[in-house]
PAGU-233739 format. One record per residue: residue in one letter; x, y, z negated of N, C-alpha, C in turn. Coordinates in steps of 0.1 Angstrom, whole numbers, plus 5000, padded with zeros to 4 digits. Atoms other than C-alpha are relative to their C-alpha. Example, Ala and Ser with C-alpha at 12.3 -4.5 7.8 and 13.67 -1.06 7.14 Angstrom:
# residues 2
<rec rest="A" n_c1="5009" n_c2="4988" n_c3="5000" ca_c1="5123" ca_c2="4955" ca_c3="4922" c_c1="5009" c_c2="5012" c_c3="5000"/>
<rec rest="S" n_c1="4991" n_c2="4989" n_c3="5000" ca_c1="5137" ca_c2="4989" ca_c3="4929" c_c1="4992" c_c2="5011" c_c3="4992"/>
This chain:
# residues 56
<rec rest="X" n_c1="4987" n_c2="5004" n_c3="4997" ca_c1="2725" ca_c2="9499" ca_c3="4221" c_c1="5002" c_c2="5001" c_c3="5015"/>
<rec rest="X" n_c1="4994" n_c2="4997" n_c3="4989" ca_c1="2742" ca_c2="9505" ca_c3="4255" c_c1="5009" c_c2="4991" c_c3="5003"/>
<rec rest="X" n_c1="4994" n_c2="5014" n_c3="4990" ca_c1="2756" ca_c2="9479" ca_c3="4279" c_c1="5009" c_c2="5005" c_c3="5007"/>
<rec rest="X" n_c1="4993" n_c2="4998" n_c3="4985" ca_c1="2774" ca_c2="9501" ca_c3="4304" c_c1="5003" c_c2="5014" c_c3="4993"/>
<rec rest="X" n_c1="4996" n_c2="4987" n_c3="5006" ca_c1="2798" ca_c2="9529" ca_c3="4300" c_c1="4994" c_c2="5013" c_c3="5009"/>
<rec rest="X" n_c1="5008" n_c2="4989" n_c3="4993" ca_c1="2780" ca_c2="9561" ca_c3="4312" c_c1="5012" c_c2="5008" c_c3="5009"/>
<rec rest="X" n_c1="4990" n_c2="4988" n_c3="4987" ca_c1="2811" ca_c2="9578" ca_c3="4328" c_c1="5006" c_c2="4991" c_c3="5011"/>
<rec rest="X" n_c1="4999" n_c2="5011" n_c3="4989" ca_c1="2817" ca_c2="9546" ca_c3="4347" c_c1="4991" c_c2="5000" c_c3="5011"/>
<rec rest="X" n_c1="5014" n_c2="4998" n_c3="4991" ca_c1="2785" ca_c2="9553" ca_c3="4362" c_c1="5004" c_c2="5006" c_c3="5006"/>
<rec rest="X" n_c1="4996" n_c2="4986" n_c3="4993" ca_c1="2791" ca_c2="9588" ca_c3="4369" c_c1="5010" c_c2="5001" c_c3="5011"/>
<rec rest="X" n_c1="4987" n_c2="4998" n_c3="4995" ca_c1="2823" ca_c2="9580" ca_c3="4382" c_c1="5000" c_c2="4990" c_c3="5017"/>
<rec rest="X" n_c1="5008" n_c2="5009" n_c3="4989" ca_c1="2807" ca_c2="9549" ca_c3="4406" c_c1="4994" c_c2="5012" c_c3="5013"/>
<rec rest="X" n_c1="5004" n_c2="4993" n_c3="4989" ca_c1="2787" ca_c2="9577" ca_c3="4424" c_c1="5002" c_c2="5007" c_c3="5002"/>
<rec rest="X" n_c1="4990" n_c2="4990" n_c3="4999" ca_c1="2807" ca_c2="9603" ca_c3="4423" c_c1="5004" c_c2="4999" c_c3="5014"/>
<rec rest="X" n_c1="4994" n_c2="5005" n_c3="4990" ca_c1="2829" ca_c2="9584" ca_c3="4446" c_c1="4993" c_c2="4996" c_c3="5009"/>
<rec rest="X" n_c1="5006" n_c2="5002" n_c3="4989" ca_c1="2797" ca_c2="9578" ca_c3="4469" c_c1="4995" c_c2="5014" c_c3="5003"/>
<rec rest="X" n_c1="5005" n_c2="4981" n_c3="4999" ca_c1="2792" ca_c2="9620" ca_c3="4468" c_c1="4983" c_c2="4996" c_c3="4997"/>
<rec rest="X" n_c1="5011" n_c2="5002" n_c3="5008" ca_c1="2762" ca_c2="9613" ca_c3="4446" c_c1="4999" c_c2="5005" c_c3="4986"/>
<rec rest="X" n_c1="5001" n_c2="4990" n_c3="5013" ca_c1="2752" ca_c2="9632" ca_c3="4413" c_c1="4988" c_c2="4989" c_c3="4992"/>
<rec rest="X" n_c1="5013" n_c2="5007" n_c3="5010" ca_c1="2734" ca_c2="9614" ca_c3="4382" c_c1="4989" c_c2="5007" c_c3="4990"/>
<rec rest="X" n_c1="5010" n_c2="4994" n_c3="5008" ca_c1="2707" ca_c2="9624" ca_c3="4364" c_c1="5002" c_c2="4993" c_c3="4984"/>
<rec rest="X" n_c1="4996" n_c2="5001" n_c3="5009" ca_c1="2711" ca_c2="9626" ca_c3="4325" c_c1="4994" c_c2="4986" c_c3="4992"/>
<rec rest="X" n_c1="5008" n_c2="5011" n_c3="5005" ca_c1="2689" ca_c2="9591" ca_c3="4318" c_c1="5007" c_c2="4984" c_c3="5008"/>
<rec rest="X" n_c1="5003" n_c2="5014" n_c3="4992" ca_c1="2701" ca_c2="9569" ca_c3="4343" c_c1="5011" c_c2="4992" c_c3="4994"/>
<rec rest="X" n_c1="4989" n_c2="5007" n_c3="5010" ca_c1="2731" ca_c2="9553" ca_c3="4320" c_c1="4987" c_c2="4993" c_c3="4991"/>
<rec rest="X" n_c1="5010" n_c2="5007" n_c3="5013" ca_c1="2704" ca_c2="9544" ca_c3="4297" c_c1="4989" c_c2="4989" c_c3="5005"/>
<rec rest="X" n_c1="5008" n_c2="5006" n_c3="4989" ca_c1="2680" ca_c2="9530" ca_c3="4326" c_c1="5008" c_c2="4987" c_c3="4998"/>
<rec rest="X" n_c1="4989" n_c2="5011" n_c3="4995" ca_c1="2713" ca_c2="9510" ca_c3="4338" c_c1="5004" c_c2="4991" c_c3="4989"/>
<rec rest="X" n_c1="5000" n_c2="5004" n_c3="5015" ca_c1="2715" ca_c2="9498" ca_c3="4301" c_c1="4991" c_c2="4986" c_c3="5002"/>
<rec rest="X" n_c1="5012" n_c2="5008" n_c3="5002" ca_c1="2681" ca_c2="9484" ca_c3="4300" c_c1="4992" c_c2="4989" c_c3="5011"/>
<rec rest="X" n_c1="5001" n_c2="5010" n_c3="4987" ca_c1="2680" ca_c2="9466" ca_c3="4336" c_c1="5010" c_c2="4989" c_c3="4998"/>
<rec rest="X" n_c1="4987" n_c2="5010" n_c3="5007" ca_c1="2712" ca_c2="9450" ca_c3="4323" c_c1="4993" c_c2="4990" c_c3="4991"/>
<rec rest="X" n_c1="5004" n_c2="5006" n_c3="5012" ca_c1="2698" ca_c2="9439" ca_c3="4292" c_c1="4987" c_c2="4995" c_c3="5006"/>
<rec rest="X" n_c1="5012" n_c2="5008" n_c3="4999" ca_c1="2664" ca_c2="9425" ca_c3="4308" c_c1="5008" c_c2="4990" c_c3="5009"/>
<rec rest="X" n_c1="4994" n_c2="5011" n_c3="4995" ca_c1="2687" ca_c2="9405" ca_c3="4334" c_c1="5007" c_c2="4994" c_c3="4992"/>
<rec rest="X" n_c1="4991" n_c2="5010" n_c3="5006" ca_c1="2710" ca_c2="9392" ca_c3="4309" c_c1="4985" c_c2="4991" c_c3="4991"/>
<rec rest="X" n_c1="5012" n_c2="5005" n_c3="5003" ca_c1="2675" ca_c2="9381" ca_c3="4290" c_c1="4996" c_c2="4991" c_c3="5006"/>
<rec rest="X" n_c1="5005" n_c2="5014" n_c3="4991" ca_c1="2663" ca_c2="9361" ca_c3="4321" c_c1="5010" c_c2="4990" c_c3="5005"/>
<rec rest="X" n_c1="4989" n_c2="5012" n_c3="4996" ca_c1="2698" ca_c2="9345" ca_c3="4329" c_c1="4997" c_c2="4992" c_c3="4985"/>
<rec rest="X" n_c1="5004" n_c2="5008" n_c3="5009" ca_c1="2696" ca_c2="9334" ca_c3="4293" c_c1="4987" c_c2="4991" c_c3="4999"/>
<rec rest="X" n_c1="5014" n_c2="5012" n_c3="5003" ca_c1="2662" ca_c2="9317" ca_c3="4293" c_c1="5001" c_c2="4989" c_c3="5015"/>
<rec rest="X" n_c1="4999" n_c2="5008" n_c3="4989" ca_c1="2670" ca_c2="9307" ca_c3="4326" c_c1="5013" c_c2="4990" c_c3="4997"/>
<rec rest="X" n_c1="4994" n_c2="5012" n_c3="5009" ca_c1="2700" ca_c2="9288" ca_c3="4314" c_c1="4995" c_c2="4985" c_c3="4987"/>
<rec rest="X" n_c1="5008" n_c2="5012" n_c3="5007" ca_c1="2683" ca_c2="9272" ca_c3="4284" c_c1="4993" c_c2="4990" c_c3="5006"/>
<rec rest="X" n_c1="5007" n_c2="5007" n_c3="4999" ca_c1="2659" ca_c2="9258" ca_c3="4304" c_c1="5003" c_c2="4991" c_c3="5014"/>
<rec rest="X" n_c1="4992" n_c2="5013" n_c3="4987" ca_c1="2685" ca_c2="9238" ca_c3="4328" c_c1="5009" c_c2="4993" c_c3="4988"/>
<rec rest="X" n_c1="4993" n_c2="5007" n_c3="5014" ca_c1="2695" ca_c2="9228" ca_c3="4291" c_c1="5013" c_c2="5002" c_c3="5000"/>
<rec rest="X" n_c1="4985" n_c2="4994" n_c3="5002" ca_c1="2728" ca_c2="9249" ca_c3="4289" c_c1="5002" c_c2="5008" c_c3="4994"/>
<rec rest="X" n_c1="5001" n_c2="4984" n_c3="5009" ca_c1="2741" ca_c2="9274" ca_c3="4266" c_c1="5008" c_c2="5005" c_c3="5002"/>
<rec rest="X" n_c1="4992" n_c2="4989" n_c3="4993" ca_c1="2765" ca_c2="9291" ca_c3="4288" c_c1="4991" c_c2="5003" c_c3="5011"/>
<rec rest="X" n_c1="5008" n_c2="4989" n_c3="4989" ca_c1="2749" ca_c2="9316" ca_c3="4309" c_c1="5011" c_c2="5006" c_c3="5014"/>
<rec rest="X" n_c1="4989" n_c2="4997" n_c3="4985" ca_c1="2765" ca_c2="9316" ca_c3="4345" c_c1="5000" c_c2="5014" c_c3="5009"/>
<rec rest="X" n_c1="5008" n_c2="4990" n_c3="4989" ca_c1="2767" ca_c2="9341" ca_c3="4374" c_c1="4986" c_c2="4998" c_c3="5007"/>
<rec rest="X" n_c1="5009" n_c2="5008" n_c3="4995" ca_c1="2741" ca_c2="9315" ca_c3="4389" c_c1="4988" c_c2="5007" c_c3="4996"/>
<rec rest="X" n_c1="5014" n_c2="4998" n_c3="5006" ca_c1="2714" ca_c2="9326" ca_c3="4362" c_c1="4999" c_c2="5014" c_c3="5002"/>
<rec rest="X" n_c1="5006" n_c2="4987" n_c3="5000" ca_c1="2713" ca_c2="9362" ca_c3="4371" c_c1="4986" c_c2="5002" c_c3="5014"/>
């Protein structure tokens, strides 16, 4: 599953005159997905079950 739109990416460094390599949408995916992981345990364990900007 994919978290992040890949032409939004493209389109991010474009605008910094930067070129992507055909993986890094999928990378950007899974760095996503392990931070939302530790904001969630990191919330639980302030005993909350909304997950803030705080817990990233």
């Amino acid at each position: 599953m994919s978290y992040v739109v890949a032409s939004k990416v493209k389109e991010l460094l474009k605008a910094a005159d930067m070129m992507t390599a055909g993986d890094l949408a999928d990378a950007a995916s899974k760095y996503l997905e392990d931070a939302l992981k530790k904001a969630a345990k990191r919330a639980q364990e302030n005993g909350r079950k909304t997950v803030r900007a705080c817990d990233l």
